[in-house]
N, CA, C and O of each residue as an XYZ file, in Angstrom:
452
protein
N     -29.318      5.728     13.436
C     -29.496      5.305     12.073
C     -29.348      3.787     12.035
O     -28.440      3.160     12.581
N     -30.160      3.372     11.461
C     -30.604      1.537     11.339
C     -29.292      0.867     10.829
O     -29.080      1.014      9.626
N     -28.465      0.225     11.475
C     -27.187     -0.552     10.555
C     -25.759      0.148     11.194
O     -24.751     -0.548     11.321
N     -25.771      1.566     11.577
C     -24.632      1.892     11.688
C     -24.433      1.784     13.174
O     -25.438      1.495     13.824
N     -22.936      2.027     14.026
C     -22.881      2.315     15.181
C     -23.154      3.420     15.562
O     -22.833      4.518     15.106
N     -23.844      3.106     16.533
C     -24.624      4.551     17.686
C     -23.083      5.864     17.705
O     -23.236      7.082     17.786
N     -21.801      5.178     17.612
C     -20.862      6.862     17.735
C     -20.994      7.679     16.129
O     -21.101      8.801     15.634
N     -20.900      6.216     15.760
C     -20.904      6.993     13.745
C     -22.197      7.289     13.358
O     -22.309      7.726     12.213
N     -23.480      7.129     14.197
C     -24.309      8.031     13.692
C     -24.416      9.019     14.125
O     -24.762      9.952     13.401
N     -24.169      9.205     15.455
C     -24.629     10.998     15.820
C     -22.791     11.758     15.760
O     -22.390     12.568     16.596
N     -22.142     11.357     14.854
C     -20.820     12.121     15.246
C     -21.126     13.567     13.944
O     -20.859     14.686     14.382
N     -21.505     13.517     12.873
C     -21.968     14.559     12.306
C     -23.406     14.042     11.135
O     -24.077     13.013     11.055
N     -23.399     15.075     10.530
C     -24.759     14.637      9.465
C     -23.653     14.476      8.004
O     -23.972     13.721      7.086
N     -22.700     15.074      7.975
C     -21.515     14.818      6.663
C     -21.752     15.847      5.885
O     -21.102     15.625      4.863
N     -22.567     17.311      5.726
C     -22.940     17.830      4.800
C     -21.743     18.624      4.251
O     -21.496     18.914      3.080
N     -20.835     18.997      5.739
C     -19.812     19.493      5.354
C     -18.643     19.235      5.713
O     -18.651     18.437      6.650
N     -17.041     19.725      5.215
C     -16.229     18.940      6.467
C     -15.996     18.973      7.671
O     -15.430     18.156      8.398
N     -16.670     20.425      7.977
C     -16.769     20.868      9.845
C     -17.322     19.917     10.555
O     -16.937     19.601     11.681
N     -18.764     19.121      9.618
C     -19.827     18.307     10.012
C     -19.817     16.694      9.998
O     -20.532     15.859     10.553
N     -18.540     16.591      8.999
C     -18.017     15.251      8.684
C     -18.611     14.235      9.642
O     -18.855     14.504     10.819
N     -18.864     12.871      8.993
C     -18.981     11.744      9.164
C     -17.438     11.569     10.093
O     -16.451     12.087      9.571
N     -17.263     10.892     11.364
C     -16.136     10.704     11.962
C     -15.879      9.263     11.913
O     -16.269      8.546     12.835
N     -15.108      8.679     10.677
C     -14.802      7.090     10.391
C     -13.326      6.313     10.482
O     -12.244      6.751     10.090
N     -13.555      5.250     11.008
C     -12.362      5.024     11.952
C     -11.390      4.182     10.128
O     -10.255      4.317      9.669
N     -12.269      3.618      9.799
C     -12.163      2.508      8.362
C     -13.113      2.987      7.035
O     -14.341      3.042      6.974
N     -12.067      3.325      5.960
C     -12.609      3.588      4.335
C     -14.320      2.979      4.423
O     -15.214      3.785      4.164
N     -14.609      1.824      4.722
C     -15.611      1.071      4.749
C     -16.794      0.980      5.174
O     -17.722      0.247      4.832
N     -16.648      2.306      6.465
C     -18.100      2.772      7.101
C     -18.523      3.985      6.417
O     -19.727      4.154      6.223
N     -17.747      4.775      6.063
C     -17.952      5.928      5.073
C     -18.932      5.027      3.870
O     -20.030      5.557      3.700
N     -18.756      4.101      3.254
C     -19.406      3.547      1.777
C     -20.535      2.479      2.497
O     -21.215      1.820      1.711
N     -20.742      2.299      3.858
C     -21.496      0.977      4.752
C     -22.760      2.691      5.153
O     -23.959      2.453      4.999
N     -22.436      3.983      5.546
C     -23.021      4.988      5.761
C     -23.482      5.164      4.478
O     -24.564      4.593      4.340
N     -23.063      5.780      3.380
C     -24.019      5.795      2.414
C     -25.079      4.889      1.853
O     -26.237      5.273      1.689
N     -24.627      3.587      1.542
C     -25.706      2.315      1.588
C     -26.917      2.416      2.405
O     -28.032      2.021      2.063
N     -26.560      3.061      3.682
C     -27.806      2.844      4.458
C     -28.489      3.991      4.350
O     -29.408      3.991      5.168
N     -28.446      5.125      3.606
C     -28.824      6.019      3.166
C     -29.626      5.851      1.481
O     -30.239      6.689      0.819
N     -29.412      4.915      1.296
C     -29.708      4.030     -0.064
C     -28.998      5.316     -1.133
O     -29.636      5.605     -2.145
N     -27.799      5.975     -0.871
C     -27.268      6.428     -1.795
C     -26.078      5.469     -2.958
O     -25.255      4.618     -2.623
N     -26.235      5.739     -3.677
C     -24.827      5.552     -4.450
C     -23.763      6.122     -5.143
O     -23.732      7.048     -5.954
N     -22.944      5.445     -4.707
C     -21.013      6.809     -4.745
C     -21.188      6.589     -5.859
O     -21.555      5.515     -6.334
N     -20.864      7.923     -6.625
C     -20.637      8.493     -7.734
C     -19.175      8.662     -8.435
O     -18.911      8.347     -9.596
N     -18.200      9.280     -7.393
C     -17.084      9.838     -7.215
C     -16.500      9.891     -6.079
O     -16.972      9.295     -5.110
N     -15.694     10.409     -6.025
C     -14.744     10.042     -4.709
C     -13.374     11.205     -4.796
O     -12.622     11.103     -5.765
N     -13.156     12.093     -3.937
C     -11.729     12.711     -3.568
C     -11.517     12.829     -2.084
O     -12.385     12.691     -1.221
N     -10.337     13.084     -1.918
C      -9.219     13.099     -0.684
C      -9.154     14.447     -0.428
O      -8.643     14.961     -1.423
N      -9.396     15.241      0.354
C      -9.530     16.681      0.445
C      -8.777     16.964      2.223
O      -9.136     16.332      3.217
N      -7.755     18.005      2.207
C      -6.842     17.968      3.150
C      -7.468     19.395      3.701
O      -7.536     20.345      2.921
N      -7.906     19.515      5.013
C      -8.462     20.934      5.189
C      -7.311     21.045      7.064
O      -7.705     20.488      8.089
N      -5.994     21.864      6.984
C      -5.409     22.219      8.303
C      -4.948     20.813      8.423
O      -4.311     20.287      7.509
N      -5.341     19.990      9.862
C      -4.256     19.022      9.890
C      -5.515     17.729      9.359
O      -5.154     16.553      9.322
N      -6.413     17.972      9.124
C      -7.702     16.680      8.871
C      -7.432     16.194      7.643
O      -6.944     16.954      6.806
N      -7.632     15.202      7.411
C      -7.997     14.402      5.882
C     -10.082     13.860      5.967
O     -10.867     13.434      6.814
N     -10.101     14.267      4.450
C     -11.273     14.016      4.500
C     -11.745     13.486      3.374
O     -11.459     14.162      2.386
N     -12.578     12.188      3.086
C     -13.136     11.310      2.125
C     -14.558     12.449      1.703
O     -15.335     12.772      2.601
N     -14.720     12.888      0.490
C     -15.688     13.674     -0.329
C     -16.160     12.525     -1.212
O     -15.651     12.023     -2.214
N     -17.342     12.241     -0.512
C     -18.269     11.401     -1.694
C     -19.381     12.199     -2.576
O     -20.302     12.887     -2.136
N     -19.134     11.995     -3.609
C     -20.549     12.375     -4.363
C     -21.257     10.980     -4.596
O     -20.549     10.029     -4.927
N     -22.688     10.804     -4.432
C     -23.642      9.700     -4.802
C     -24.782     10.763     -5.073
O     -24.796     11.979     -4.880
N     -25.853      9.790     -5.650
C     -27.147     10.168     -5.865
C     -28.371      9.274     -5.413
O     -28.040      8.109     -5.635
N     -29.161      9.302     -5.078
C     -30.357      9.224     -4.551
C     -30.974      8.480     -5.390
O     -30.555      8.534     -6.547
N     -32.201      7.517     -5.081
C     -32.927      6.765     -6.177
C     -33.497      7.815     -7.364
O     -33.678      7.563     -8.556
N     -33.735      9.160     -6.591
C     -34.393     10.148     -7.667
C     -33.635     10.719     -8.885
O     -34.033     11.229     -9.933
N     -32.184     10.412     -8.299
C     -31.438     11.204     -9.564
C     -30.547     12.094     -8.939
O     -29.620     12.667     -9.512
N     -30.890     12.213     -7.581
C     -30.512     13.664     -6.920
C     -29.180     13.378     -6.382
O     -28.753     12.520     -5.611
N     -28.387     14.844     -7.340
C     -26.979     14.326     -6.231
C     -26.962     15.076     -5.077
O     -27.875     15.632     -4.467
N     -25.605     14.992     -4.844
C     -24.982     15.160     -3.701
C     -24.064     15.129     -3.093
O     -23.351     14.260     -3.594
N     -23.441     15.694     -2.004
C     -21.643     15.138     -1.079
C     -21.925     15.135     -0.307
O     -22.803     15.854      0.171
N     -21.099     14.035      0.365
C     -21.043     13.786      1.829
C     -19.563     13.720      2.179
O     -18.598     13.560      1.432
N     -19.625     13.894      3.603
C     -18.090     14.290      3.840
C     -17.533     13.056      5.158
O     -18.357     12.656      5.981
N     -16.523     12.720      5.179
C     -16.205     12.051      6.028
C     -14.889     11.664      6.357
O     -14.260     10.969      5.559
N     -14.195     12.159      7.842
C     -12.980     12.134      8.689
C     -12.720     10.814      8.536
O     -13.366      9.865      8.979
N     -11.382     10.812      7.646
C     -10.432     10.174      7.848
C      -9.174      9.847      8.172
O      -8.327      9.100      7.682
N      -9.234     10.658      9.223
C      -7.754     11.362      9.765
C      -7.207     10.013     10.514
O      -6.041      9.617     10.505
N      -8.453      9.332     11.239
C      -7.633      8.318     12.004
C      -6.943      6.967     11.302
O      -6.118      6.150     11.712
N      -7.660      7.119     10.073
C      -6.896      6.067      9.278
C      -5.535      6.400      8.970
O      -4.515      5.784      9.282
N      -5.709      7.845      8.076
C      -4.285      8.503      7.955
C      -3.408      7.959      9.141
O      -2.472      7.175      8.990
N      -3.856      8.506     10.406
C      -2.814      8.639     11.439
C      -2.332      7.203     12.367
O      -1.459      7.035     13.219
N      -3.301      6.340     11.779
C      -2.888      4.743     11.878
C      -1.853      3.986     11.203
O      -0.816      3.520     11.677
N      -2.522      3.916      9.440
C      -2.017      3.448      8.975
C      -1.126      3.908      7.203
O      -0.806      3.281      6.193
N      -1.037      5.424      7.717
C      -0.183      5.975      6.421
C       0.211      7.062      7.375
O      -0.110      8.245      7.266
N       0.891      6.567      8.256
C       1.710      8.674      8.721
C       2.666      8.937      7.934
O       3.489      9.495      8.660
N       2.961      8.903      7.200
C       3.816      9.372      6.568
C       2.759     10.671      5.331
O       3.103     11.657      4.680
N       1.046      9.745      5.594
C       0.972     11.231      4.659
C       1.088     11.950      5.242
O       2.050     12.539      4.748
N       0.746     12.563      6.235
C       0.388     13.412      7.434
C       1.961     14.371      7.764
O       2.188     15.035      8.776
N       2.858     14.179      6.600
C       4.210     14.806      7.112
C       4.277     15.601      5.663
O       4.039     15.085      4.571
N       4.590     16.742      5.864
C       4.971     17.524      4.861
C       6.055     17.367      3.242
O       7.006     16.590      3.333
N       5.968     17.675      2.672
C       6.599     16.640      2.225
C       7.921     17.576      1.866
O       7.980     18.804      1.930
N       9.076     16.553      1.429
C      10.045     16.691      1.413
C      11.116     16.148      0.151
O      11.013     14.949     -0.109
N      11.958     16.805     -0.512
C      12.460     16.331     -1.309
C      13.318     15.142     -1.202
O      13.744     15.068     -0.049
N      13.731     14.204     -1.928
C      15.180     12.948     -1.354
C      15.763     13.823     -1.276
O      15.449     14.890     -1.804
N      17.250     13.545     -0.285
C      17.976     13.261      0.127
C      19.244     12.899     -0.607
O      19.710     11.820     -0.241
N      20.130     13.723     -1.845
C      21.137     13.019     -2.410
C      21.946     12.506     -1.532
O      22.351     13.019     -0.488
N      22.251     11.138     -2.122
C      23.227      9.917     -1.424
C      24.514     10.234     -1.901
O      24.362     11.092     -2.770
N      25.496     10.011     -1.784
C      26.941      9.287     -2.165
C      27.131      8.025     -1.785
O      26.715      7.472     -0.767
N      27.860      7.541     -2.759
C      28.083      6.048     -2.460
C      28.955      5.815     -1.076
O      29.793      6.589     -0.614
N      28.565      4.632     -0.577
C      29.223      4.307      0.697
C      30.465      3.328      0.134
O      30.376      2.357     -0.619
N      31.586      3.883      0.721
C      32.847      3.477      0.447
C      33.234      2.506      1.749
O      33.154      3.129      2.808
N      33.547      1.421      1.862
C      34.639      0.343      2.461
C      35.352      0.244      2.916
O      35.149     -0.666      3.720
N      36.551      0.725      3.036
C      37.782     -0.079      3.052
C      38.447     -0.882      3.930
O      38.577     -0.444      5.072
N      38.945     -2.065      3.644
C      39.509     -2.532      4.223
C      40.622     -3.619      4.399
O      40.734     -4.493      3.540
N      41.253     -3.595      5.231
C      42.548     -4.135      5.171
C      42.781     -5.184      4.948
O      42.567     -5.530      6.110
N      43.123     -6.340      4.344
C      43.140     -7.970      4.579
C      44.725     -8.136      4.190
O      45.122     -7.922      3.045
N      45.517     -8.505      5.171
C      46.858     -8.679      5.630
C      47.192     -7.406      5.221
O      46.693     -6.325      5.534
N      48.444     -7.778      4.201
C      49.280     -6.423      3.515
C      48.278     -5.511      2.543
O      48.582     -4.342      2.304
N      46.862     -6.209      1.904
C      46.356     -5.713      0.743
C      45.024     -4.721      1.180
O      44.037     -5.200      1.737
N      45.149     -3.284      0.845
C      44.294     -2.780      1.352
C      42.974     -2.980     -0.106
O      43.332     -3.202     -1.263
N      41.531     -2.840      0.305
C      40.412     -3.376     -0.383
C      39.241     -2.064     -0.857
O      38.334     -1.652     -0.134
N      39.440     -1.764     -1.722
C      38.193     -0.332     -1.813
C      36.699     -1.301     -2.161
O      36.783     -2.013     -3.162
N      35.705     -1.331     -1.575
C      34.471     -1.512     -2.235
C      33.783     -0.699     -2.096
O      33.683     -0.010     -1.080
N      32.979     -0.578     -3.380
C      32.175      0.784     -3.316
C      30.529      0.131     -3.372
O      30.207     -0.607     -4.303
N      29.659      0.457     -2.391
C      28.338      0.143     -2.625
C      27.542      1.160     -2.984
O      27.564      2.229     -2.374
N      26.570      0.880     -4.258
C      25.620      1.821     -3.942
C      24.147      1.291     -3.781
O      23.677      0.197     -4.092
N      23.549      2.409     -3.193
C      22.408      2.709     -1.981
C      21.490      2.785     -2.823
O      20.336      3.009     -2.459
């Protein structure tokens, strides 16, 4: 495909997420549609097992929509692992207590966290 790299064009056609677009950066996913002369419509984050996946809807000069799908797991797993972890409630704290001695006078400080 004219514009894109030779791995990101033959890695899928995007129709579905089995088939996904495989994109390393948010930016080739929306640089792939352009060269498709589509335009994004919409946009969701769709979590299928351990993958993350960018769901574009655009339409076509004709009117015609459409989705395209595209792996973004390696971004996830670059630069947000923390989504990639289940999630979890906080952690209640107690305050962290001090003490300490200075000559005869003992010192309570109480910090909180």
């Amino acid at each position: 495909m004219e514009g894109m790299t030779p791995d990101i064009a033959r890695s899928g056609d995007g129709l579905t997420p089995e088939t996904a677009v495989h994109v390393v950066a948010v930016n080739e996913a929306y640089s792939w549609l352009a060269v498709k002369h589509l335009r994004v419509t919409g946009h969701a984050l769709i979590r299928k097992g351990d993958r993350r996946y960018d769901e574009m809807a655009a339409t076509d000069a004709s009117g015609q929509s459409r989705h395209d799908y595209f792996d973004v797991t390696p971004f996830f797993e670059r630069y947000l692992p923390m989504a990639n972890q289940p999630w979890r409630p906080p952690v209640a704290r107690r305050p962290l207590t001090i003490r300490r001695a200075c000559a005869s006078i003992a010192v309570d400080v109480t910090v909180a966290r």
